[in-house]
C-alpha positions, 0 to 999 in steps of 0.5 A: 636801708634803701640808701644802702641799696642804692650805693650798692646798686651804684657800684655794681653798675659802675663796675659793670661799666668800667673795664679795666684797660690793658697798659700801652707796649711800645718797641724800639730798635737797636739805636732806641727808636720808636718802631711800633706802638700798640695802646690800651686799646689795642691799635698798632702804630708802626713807625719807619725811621731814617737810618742813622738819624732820629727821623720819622719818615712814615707812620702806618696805623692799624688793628693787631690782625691788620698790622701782622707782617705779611711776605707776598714776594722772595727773590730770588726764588733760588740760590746756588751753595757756595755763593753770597747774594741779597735775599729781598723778601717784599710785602706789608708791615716789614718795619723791625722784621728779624729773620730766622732760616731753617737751615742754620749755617747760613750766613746772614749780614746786617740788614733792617725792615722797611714797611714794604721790604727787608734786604738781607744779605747771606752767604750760603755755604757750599755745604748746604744740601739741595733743596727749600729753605725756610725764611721765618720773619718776625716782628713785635706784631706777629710771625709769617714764613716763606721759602726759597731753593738751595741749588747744588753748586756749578762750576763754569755753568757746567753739571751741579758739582756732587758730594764726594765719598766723604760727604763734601762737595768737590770744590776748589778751595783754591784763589779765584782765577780772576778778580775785579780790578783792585783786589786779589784772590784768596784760597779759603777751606770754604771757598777762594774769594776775593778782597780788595787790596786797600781799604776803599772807605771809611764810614759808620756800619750802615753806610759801609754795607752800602758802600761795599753793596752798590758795586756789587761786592760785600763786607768780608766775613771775619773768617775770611778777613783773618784768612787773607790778613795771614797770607798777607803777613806771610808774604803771599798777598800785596794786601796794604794796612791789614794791621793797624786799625779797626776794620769792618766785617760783615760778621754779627751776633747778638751779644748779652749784656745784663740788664739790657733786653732787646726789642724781641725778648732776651738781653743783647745787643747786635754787634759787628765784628772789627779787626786788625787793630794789633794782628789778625786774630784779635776780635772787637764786639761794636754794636752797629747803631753807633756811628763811628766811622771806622775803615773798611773794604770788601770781599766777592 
């Protein structure tokens, strides 16, 4: 009986002593590389990969609370409808952020956290009403918000353009007056824009957003590719090779493919639109972690 007591006595301390342990999550990005690991206790490990390539450049540790991504700094404060820039968003545990705006007809491009910054660059249609848009960036780890200004549109540095009678904004959808040297105008319903006349680069998605961003112009979007590939095939614009090849655009999606979940819930893949293979409507899905070289030029 007291030997019976006692392996009673035994087991109830040990289960008193040994807890049982959550198991290990770990995080990958688009291109299956490690971004953050949280192990059965609960610590954060936040890696910062270099870009197209399977090096660790950084490794941050951390609680949960200490890791939750944090924005300290958006600029620019402010940005005029109908116009594209680069959204910087700067502050601490920013690796594998994704962003999500209140105001839905934002464009957004390709872009990806470092530990202390997210660029993103959007095209903010000349439609948007005035007034604060909210920025929601999240990672695996948490949720924080911030906020910048949409501006009515001026034409010339004169008076904000108003919204007519029907509701629109009174801008012209005609060709830009001037373009930079190598590329023409277009007339767009969204807004005239510019694109080069021939394709300046060959490269993989990263390195031709970058290609594109460091002389200050961007990827078109496939709206405006395709509006410039039919002028040009009716004879309007000296464009050279719109068909032919692939080519890149700057507009994405996350495209579901069964089985397959993604680092932050749901199944998909972020995909980049190419076109000009055989015409100018026709649209190819490329996740954009391959690295492809594939043609490009850009638009502004």
């Amino acid at each position: 009986m007291r030997y019976v007591s006692f392996l009673f006595g035994l087991v109830w301390l040990l289960a008193s002593v040994v807890r049982p342990v959550s198991a290990s999550e770990t995080f990958k990005d688009e291109a299956g590389r490690i971004i953050y690991i949280i192990d059965e206790n609960g610590a954060v490990s936040m890696f910062e990969n270099s870009p197209g390539i399977d090096i660790t450049l950084s490794v941050t540790r951390g609680t949960r609370e200490q890791m939750q991504p944090q924005v300290t700094e958006l600029v620019p404060e402010s940005v005029t409808a109908g116009t594209n820039t680069m959204l910087r968003l700067k502050g601490k545990n920013l690796v594998g952020a994704t962003v999500k705006f209140s105001e839905p007809s934002i464009e957004v491009g390709t872009y990806s956290g470092k530990p202390k910054s997210v660029d993103v660059p959007i095209r903010v249609p000349v439609e948007v009403a005035p007034g604060p848009v909210t920025v929601e960036l999240s990672t695996p780890i948490g949720t924080t918000k911030s906020s910048f200004k949409v501006t009515d549109m001026k034409i010339g540095g004169t008076s904000p353009v108003k919204p007519d009678s029907t509701g629109k904004s009174g801008i012209s959808t005609g060709a830009p007056s001037s373009c930079p040297d190598g590329m023409v105008g277009v007339s767009a319903e969204r807004g005239g824009f510019c694109i080069e006349v021939e394709r300046t680069f060959t490269a993989d998605f990263y390195k031709a957003e970058k290609a594109c961003g460091i002389v200050g112009k961007r990827l078109c979007q496939a709206a405006e590719w395709r509006t410039a590939c039919e002028e040009a095939a009716a004879g309007k614009l000296p464009l050279k090779k719109m068909i032919g090849d692939w080519e890149w655009t700057g507009t994405q999606a996350i495209k579901e493919v069964p089985g397959e979940a993604t680092d932050y819930g749901g199944t998909g893949q972020l995909t980049s639109v190419l076109m000009g293979k055989s015409d100018c409507k026709t649209e190819r899905d490329y996740q954009v972690w391959r690295t492809e070289n594939i043609p490009g030029r850009c638009c502004k």
